[in-house]
Backbone as CSV, one residue per row, in Angstrom:
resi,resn,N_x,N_y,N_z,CA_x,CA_y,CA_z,C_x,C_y,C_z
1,UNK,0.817,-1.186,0.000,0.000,0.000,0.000,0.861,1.249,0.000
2,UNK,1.943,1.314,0.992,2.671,2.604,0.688,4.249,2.583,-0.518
3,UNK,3.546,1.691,-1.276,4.295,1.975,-3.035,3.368,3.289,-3.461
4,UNK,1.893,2.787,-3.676,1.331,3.758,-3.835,0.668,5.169,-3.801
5,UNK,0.657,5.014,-2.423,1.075,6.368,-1.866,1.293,7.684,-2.460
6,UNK,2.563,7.413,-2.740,3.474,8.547,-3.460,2.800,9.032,-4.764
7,UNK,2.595,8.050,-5.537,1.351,8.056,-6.527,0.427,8.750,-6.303
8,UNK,-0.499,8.546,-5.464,-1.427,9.182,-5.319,-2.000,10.849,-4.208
9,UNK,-0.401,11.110,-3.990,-0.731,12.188,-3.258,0.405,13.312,-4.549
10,UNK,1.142,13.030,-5.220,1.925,13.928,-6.024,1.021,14.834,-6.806
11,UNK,-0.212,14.100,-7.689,-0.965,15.203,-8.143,-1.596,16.234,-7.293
12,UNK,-1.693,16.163,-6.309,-2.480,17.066,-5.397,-1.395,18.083,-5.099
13,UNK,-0.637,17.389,-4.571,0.949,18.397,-4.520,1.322,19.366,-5.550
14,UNK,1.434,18.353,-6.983,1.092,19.456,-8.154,0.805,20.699,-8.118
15,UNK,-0.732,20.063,-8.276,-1.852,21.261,-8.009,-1.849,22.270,-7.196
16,UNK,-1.587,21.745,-5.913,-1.445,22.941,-4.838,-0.387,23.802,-5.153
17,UNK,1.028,23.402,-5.844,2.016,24.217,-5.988,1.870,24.919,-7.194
18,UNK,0.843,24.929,-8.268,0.565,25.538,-9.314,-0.486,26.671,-9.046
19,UNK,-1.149,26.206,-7.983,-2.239,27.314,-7.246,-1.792,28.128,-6.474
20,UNK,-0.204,27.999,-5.816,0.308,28.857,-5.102,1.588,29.734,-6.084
21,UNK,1.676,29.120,-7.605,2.564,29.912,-8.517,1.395,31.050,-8.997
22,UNK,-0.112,30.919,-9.118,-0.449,31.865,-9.507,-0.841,32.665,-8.509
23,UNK,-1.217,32.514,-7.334,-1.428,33.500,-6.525,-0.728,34.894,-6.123
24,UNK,0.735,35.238,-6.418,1.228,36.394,-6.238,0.857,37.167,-7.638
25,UNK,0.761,36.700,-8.893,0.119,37.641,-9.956,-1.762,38.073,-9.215
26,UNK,-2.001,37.301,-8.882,-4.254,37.609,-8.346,-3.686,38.354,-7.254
27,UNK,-2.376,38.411,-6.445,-2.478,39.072,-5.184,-1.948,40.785,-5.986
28,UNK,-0.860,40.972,-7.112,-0.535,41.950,-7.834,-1.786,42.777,-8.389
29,UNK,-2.843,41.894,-8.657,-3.529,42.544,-9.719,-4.530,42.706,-8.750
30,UNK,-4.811,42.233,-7.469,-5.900,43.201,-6.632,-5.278,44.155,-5.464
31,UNK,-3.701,44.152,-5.692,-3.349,45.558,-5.132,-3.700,46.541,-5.863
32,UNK,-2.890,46.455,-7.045,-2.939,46.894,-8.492,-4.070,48.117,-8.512
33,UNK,-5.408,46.922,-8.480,-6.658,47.425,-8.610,-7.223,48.574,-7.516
34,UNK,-6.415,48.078,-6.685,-7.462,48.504,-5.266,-6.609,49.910,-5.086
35,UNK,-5.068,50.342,-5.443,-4.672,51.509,-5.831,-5.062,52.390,-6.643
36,UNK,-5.545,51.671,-7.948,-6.538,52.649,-8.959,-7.651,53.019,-8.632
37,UNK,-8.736,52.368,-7.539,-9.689,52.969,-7.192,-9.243,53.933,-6.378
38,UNK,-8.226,54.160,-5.076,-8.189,54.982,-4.146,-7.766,56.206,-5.085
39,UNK,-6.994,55.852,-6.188,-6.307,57.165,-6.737,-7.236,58.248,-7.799
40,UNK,-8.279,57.156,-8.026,-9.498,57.457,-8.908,-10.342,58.210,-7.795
41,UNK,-10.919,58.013,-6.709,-11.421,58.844,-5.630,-11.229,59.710,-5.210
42,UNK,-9.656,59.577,-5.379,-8.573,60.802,-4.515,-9.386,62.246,-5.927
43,UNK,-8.839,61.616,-6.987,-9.189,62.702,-8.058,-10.513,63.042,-7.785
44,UNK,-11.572,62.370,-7.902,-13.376,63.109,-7.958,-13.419,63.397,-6.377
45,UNK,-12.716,63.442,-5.630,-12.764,64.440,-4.264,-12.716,65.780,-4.271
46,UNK,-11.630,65.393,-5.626,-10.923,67.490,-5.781,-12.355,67.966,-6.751
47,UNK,-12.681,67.298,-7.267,-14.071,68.189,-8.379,-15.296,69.295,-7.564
48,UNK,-15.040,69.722,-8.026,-16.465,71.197,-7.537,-17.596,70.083,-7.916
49,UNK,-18.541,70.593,-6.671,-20.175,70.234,-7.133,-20.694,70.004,-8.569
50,UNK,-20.442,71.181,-9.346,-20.405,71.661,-11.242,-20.120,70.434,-11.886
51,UNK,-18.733,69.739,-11.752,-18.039,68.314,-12.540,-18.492,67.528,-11.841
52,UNK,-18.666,67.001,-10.388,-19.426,66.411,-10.557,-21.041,65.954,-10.927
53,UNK,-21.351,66.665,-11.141,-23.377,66.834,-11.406,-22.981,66.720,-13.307
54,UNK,-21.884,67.402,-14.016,-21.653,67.492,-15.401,-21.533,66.053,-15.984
55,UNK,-20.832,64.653,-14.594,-20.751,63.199,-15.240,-21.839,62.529,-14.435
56,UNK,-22.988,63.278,-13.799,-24.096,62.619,-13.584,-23.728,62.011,-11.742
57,UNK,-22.660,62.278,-10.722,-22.711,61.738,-9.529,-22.894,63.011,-8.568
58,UNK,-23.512,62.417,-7.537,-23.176,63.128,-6.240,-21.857,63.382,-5.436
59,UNK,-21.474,63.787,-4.418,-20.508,63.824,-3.721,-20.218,62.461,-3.208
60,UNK,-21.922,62.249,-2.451,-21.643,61.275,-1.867,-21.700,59.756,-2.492
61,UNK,-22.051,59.967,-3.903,-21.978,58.728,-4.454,-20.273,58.189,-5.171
62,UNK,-19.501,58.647,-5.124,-18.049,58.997,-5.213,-17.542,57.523,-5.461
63,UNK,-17.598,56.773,-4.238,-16.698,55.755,-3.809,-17.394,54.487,-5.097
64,UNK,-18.890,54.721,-4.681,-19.654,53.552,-5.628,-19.263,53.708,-6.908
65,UNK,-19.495,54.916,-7.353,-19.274,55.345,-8.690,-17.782,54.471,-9.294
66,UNK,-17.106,54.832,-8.608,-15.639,54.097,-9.270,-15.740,52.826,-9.149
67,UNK,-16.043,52.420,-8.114,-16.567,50.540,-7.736,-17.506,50.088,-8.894
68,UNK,-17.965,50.920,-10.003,-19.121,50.544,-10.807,-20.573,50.118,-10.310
69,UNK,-20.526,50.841,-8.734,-22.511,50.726,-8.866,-23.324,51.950,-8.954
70,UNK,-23.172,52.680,-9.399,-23.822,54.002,-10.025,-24.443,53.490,-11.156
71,UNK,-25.648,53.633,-11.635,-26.142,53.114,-13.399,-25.592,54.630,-13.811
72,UNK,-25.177,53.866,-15.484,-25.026,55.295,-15.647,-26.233,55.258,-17.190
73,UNK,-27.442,56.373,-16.413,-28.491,56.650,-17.029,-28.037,57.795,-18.128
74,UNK,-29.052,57.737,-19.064,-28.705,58.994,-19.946,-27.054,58.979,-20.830
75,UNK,-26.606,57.716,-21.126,-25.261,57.679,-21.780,-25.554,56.802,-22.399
76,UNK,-24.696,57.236,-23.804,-24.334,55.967,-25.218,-25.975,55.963,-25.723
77,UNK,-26.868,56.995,-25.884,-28.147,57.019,-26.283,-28.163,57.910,-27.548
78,UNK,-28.362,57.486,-28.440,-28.099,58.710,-29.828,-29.951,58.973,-30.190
């Protein structure tokens, strides 16, 4: 029984070590991400009332807006 063994635990080993080669690119790309939203916020903080009401948000809708839950009504309508 423990011939086989080895056999049967290497693919899992595999796997796990191929799931832990991609994890520092998914951990890059949701720093990545999560910097472009703060830096995207940072910017529609500085906007006057005027720019923002001109792309359709509130003040306080800011954070959602970049997160993509704002609809955006009234656009791409000819």
């Amino acid at each position: 029984m423990s011939a086989f063994l080895p056999a049967i635990t290497h693919p899992v080993t595999a796997k796990r070590s191929e799931a832990l080669l991609r994890m520092p690119g998914a951990l890059y790309r949701a720093i990545a991400r999560y910097l472009d939203h703060r830096a995207a916020i940072a910017d529609l903080r500085e906007f006057d009332e005027q720019a923002l009401q001109d792309i359709g948000i509130n003040r306080s809708q800011i954070e959602a807006a970049v997160h993509g839950f704002v609809p955006r009504t009234g656009r791409g309508r000819g």
